[in-house]
C-alpha positions in Angstrom: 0.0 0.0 0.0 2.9 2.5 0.3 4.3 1.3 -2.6 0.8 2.2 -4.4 1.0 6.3 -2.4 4.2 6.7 -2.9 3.9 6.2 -6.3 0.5 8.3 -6.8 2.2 11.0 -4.9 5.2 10.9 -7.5 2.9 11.1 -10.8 1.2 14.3 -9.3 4.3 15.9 -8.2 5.7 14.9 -11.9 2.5 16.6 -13.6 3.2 19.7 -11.7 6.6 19.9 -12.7 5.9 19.3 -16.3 2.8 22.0 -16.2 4.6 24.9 -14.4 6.5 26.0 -17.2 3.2 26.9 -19.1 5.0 25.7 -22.4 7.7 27.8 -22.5 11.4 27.5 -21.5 13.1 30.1 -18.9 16.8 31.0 -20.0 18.6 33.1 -16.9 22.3 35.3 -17.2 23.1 38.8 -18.5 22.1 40.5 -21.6 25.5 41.1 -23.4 24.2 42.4 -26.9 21.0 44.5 -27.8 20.7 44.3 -32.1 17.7 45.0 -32.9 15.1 42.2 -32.6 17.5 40.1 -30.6 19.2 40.1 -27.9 21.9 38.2 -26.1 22.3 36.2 -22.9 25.1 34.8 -20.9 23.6 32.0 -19.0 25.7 30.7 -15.7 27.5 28.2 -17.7 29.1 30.9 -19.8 26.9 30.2 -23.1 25.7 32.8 -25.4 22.0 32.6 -26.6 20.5 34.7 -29.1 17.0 35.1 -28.6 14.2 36.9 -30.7 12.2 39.9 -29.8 8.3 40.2 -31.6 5.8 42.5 -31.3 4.8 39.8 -28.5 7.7 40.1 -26.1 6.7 42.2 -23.0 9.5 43.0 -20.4 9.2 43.9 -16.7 10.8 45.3 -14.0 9.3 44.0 -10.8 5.8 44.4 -11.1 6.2 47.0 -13.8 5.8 46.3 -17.5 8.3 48.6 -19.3 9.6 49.4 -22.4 11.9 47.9 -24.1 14.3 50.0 -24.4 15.0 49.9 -20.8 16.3 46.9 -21.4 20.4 47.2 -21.5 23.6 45.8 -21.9 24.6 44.1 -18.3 21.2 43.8 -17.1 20.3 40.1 -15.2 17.5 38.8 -16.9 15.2 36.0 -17.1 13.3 35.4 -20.2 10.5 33.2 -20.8 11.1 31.4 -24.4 8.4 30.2 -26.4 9.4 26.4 -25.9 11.0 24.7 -29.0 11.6 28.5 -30.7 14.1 31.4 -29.5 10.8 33.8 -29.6 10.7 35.8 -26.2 7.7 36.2 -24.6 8.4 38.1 -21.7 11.5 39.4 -20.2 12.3 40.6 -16.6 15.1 42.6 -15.6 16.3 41.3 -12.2 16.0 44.3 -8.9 19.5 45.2 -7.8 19.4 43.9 -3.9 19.0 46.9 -1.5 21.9 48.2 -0.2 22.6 47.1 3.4 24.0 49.3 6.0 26.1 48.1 8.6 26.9 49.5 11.8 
């Protein structure tokens, strides 16, 4: 009988998994070229993606939609990929942690 929950509990954690992503792809680093309708990442393990920018491609800043021209070189990012494509969807510009003060 364990056997039988442990394994129920498994399928519905594994469905969550696959449905969070909403069908798209999240690629995470630092913008380090703005051409255009593209732009490109630096992802942690130091690979360059080009993505694509449509009339589609929102980008935020915190709650904020913004536009995108606020978007710059250096900037952490993560942007939500159409899965299967390099078409972004949305883009949002990482907060700069607040500055602490010590004493």
């Amino acid at each position: 009988m364990k056997r039988v929950v442990a394994l129920v509990t498994l399928l519905v954690l594994a469905g969550a998994v696959v449905f969070a992503h909403n069908g798209s792809d999240h690629v995470r680093g630092v913008v380090t070229v703005l051409a255009g309708a593209a732009i490109t990442v630096r992802t942690a393990p130091n690979v360059a993606r080009t993505l694509s920018l449509t009339d589609e491609t929102r980008v935020r800043r915190g709650t904020k939609t913004v536009p995108l021209n606020e978007l710059q070189v250096g900037d952490r990012v993560v942007a939500h990929v159409k899965a299967k494509t390099a078409q972004v969807l949305l883009v949002e510009i990482g907060e700069a942690p607040a500055a602490t003060v010590r004493k």
